[in-house]
C-alpha positions, 0 to 999 in steps of 0.5 A: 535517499531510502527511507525505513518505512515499518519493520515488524518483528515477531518471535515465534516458537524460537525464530525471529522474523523481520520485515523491513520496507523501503521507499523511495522519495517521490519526485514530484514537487518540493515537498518530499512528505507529498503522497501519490496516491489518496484512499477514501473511505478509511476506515472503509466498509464496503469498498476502498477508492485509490485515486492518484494526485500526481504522477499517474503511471499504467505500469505501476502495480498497486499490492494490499497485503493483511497484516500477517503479510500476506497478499491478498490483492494485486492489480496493474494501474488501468485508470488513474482512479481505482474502487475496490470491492472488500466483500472478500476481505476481512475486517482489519488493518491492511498496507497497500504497496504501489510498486514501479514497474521494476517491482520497488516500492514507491509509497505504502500505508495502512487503512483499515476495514471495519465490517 
């Protein structure tokens, strides 16, 4: 089963535009609400940590999009523990997707950077 994880409309000079995201149910365990990965600090400053609790994978890919959708971050699973630099980033709310090697999502969420 699918589920509707954020959908962000927005009318601008007459268009609409309309993002959905899909996420599958992990299927680790019995408690379908469980996530894969953890992050810390939020709300972060000088650097994010990912870091997986279960199910660790090398080919998954973890992709950080700003709040107007765009990418600004992509890297394929080296370790099962990953810390990220913000120095180029700006302060603000940002998702992060992690995606299976077929490119669906398998979790995302929100963090913020403040600076």
């Amino acid at each position: 089963m699918l589920k509707y994880i954020f959908c962000i409309s927005i009318f601008l000079f007459g268009i609409t535009f309309t993002s959905f995201a899909q996420i599958k149910p992990a299927s680790f365990g019995s408690d379908p609400q469980a996530k894969l990965l953890k992050f810390y600090p939020s709300p972060a400053t000088t650097d994010i940590t990912f870091e997986y609790q279960h199910g660790y994978d090398k080919s998954y890919s973890l992709q950080i999009y700003n709040f107007m959708g765009k990418k600004v971050y992509e890297q394929t699973t080296t370790a099962q523990r990953m810390t990220i630099s913000l120095s180029n980033f700006y302060r603000g709310v940002y998702i992060y997707q992690l995606r299976d090697k077929n490119g669906e999502i398998i979790e995302s969420s929100k963090f913020q950077i403040v600076k």
